[in-house]
PyMOL commands that place a pseudoatom at each C-alpha (Angstrom):
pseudoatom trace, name=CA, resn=UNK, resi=1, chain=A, elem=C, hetatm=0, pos=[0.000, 0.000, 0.000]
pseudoatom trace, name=CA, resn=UNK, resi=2, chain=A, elem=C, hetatm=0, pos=[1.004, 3.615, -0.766]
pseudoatom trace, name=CA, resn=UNK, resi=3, chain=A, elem=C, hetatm=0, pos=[2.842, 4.868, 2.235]
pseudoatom trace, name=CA, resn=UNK, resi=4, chain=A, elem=C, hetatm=0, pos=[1.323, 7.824, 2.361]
pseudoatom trace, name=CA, resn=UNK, resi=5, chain=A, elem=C, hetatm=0, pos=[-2.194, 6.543, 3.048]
pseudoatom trace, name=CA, resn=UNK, resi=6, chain=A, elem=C, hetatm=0, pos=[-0.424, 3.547, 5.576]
pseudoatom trace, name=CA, resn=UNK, resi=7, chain=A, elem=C, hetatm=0, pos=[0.593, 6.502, 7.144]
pseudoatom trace, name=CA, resn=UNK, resi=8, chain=A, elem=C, hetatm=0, pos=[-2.941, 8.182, 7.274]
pseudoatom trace, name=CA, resn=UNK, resi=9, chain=A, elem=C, hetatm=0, pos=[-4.400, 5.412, 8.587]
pseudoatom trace, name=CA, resn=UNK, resi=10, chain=A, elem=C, hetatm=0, pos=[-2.392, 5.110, 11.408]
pseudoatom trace, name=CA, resn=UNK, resi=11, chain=A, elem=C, hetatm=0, pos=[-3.013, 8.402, 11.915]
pseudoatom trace, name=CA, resn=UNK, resi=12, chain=A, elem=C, hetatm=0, pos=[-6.635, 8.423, 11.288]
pseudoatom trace, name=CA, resn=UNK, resi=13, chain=A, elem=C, hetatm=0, pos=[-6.977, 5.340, 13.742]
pseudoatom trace, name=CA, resn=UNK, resi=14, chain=A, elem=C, hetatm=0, pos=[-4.866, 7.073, 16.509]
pseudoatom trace, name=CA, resn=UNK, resi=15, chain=A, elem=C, hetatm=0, pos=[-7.064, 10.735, 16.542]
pseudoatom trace, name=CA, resn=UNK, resi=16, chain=A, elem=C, hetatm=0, pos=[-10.474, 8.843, 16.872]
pseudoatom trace, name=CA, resn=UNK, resi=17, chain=A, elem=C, hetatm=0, pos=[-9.309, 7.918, 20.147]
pseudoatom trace, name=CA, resn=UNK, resi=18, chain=A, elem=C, hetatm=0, pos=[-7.940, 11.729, 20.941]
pseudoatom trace, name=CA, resn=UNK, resi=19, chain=A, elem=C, hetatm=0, pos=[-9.917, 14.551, 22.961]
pseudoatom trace, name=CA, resn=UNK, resi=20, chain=A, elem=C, hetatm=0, pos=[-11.939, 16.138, 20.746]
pseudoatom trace, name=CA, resn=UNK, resi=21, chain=A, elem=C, hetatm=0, pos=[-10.729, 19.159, 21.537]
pseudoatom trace, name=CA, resn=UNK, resi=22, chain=A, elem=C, hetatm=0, pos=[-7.447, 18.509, 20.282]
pseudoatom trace, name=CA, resn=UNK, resi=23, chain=A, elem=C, hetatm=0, pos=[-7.699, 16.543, 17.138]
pseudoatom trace, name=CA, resn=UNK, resi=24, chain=A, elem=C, hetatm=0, pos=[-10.183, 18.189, 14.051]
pseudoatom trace, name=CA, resn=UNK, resi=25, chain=A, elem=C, hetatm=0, pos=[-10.268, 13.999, 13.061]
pseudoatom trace, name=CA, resn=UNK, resi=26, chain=A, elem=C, hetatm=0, pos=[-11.296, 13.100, 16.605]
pseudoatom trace, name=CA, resn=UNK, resi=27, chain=A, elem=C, hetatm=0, pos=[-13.875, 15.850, 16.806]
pseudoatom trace, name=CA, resn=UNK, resi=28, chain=A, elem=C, hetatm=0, pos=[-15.388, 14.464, 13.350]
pseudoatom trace, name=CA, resn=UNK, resi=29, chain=A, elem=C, hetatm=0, pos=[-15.778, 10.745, 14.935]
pseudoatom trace, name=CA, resn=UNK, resi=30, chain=A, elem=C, hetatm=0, pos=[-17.590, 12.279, 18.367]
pseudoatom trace, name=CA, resn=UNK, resi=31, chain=A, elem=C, hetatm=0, pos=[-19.979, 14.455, 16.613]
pseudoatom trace, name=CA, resn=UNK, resi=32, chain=A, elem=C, hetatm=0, pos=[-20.854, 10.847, 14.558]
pseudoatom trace, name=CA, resn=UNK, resi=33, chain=A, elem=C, hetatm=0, pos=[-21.372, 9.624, 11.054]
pseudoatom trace, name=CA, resn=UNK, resi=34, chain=A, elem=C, hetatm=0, pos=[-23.753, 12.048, 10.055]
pseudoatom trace, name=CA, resn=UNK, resi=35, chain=A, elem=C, hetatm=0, pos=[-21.058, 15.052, 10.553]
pseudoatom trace, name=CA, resn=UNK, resi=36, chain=A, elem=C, hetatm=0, pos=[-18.465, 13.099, 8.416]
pseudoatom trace, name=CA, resn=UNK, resi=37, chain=A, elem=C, hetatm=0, pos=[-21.185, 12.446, 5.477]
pseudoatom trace, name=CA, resn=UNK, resi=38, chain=A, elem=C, hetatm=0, pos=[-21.659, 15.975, 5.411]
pseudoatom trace, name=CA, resn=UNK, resi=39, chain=A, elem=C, hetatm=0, pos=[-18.190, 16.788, 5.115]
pseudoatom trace, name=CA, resn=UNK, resi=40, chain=A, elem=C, hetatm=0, pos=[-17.564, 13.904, 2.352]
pseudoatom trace, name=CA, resn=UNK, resi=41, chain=A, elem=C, hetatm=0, pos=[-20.348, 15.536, 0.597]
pseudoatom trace, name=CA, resn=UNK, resi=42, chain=A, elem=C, hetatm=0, pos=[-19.301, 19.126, 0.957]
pseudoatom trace, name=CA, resn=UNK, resi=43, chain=A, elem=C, hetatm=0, pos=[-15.737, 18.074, 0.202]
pseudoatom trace, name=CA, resn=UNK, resi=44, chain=A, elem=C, hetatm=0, pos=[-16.938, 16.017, -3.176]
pseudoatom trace, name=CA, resn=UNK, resi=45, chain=A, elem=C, hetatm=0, pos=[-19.277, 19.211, -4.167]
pseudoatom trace, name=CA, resn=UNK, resi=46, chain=A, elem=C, hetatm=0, pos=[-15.992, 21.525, -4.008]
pseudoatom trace, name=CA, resn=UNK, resi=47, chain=A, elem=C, hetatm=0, pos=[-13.930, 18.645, -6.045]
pseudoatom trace, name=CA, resn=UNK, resi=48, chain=A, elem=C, hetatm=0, pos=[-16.827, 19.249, -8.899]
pseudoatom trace, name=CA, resn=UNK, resi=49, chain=A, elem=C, hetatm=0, pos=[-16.574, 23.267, -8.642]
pseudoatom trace, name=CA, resn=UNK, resi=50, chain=A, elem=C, hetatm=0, pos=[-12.551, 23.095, -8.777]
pseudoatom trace, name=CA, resn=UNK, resi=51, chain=A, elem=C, hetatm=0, pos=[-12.153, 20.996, -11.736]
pseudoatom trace, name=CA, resn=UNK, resi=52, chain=A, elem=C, hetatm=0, pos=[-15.238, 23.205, -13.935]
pseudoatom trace, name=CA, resn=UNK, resi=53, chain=A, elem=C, hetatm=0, pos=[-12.966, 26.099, -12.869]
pseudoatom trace, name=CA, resn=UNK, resi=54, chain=A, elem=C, hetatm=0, pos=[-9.560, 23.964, -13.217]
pseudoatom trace, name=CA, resn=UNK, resi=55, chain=A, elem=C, hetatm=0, pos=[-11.107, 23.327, -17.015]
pseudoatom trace, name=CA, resn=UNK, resi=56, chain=A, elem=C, hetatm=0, pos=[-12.347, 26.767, -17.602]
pseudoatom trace, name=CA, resn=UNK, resi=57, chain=A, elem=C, hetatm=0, pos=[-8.788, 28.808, -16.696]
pseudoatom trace, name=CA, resn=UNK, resi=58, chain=A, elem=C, hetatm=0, pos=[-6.274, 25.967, -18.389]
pseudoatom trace, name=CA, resn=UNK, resi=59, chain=A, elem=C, hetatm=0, pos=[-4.165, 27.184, -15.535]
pseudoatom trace, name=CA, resn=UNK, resi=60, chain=A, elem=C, hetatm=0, pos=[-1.701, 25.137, -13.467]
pseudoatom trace, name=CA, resn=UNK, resi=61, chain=A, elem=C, hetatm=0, pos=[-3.245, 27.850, -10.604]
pseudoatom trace, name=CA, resn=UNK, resi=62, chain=A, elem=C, hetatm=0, pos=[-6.916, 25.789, -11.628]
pseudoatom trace, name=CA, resn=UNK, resi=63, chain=A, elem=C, hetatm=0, pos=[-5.334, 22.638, -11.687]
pseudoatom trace, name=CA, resn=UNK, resi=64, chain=A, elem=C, hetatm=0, pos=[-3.117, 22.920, -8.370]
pseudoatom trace, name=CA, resn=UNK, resi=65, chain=A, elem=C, hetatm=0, pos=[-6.886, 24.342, -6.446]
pseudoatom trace, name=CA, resn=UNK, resi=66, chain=A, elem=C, hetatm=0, pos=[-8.297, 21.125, -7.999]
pseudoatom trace, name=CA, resn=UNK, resi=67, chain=A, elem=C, hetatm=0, pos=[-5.859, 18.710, -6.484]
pseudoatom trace, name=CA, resn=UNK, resi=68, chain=A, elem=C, hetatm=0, pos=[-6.283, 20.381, -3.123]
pseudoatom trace, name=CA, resn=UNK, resi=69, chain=A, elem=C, hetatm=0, pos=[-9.357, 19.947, -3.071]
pseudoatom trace, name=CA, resn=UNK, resi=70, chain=A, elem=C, hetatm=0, pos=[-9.340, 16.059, -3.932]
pseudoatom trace, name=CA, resn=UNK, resi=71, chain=A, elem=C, hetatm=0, pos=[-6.643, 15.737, -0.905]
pseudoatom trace, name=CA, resn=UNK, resi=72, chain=A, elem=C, hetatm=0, pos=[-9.324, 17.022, 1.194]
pseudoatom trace, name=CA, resn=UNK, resi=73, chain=A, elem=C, hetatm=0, pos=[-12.469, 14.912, -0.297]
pseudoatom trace, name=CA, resn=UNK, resi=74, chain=A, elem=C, hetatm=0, pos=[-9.614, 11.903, -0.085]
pseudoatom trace, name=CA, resn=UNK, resi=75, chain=A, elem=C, hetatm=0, pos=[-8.742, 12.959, 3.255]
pseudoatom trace, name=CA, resn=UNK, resi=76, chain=A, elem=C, hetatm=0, pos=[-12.590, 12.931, 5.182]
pseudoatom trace, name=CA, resn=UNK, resi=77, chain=A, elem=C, hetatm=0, pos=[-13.238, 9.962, 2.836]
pseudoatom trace, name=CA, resn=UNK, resi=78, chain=A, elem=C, hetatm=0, pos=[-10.454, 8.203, 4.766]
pseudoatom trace, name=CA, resn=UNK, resi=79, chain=A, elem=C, hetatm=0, pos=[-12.125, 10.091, 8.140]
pseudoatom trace, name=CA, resn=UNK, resi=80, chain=A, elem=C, hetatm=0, pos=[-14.955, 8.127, 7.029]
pseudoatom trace, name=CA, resn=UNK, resi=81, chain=A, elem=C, hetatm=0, pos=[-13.743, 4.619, 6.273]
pseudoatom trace, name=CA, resn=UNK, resi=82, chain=A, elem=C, hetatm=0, pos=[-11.764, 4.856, 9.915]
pseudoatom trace, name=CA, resn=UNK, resi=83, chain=A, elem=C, hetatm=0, pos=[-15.893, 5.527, 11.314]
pseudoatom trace, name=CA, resn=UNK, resi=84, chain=A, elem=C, hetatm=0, pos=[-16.937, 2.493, 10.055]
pseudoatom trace, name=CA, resn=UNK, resi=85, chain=A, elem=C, hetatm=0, pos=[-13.644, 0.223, 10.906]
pseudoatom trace, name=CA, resn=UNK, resi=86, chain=A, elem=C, hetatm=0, pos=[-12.485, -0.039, 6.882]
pseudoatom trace, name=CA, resn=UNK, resi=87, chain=A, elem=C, hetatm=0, pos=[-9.548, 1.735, 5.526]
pseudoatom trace, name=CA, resn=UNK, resi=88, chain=A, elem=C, hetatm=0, pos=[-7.821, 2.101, 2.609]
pseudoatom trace, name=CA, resn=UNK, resi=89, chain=A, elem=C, hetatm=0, pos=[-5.940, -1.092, 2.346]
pseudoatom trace, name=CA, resn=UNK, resi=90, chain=A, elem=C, hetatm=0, pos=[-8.926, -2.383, 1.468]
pseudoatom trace, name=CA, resn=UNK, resi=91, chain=A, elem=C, hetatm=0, pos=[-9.877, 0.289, -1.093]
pseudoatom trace, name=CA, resn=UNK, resi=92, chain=A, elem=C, hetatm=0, pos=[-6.667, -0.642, -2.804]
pseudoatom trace, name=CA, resn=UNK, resi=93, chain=A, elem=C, hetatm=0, pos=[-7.542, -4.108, -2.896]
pseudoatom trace, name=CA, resn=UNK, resi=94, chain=A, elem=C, hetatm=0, pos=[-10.341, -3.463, -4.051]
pseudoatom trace, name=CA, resn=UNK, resi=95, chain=A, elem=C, hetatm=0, pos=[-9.225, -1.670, -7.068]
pseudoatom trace, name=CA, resn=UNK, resi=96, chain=A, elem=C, hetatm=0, pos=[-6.308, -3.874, -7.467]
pseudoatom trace, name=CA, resn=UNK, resi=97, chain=A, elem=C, hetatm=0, pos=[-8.899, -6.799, -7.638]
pseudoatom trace, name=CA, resn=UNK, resi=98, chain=A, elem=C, hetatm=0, pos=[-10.310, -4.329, -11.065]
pseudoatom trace, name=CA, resn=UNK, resi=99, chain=A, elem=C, hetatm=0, pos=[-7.273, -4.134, -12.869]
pseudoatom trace, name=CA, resn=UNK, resi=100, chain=A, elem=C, hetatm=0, pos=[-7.205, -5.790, -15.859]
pseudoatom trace, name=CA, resn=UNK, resi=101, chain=A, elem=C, hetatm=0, pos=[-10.765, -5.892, -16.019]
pseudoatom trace, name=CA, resn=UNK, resi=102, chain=A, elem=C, hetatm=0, pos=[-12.592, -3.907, -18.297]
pseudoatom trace, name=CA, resn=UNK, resi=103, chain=A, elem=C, hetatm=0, pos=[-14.903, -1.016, -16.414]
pseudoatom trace, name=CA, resn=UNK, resi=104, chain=A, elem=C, hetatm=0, pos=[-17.896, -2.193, -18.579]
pseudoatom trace, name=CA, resn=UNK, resi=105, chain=A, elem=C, hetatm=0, pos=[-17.172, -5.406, -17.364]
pseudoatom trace, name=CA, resn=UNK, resi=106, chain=A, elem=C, hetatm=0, pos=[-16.787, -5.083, -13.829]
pseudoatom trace, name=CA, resn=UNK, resi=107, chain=A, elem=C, hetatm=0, pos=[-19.934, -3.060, -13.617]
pseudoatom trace, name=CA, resn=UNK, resi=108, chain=A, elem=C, hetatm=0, pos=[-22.055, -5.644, -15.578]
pseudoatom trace, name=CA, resn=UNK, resi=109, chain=A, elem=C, hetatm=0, pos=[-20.724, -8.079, -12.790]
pseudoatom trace, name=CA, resn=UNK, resi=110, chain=A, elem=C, hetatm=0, pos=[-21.724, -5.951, -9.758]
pseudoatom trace, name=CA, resn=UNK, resi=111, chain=A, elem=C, hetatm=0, pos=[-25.424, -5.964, -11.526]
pseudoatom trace, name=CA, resn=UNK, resi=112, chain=A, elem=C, hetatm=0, pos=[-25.942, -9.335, -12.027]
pseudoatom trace, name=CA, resn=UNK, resi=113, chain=A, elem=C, hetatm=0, pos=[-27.964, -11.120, -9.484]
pseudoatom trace, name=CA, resn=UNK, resi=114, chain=A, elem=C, hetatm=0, pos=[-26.264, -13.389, -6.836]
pseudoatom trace, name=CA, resn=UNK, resi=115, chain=A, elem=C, hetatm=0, pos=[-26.705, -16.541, -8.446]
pseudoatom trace, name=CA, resn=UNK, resi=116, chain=A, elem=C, hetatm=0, pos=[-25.103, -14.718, -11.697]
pseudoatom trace, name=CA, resn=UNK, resi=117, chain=A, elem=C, hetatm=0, pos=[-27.944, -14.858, -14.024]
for i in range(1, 117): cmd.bond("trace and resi %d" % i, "trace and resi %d" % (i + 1))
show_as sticks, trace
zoom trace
């Protein structure tokens, strides 16, 4: 896995047991699920302003608010994983489970029915 989100993880798991008042991660996971949504949704909604704008100005200045942006939808996305006891080795896997696989494919495969007809 990416060091960089090994390293968040740790992280992320070690601030949801801090005092609230000290940690902006551990404040997220007392005021609950709901609060981290929110912020994965606000977060995703300023992702889909920055790249219109990051597409409108042809800038690197566009394109450097657009990453930023993602960090912080990728960040409270990992916030939110830690909630629920998942993280993102298992995102990876995930997606390294897809490789390879054509994205028609793989979403024909999550619609078919369990018995696979």
């Amino acid at each position: 896995m990416n060091d960089v989100l090994q390293q968040l993880d740790q992280i992320l798991a070690q601030r949801r047991q801090a005092d609230p008042a000290s940690s902006y991660v551990a404040s997220l996971h007392h005021k609950g699920l709901n609060k981290i949504l929110e912020k994965v949704g606000e977060e995703a909604t300023e992702v889909i302003l920055a790249a219109k704008d990051a597409a409108g100005e042809g800038s690197d200045g566009g394109r450097e608010a657009l990453v930023g942006e993602v960090a912080d939808l990728w960040f409270h996305t990992l916030v939110m994983l830690s909630h629920l006891d998942c993280d993102a080795a298992a995102v990876l896997a995930c997606l390294q489970q897809r490789l390879g696989l054509s994205g028609l494919e793989e979403k024909n495969a999550r619609s078919e029915p369990a018995g696979g007809h």
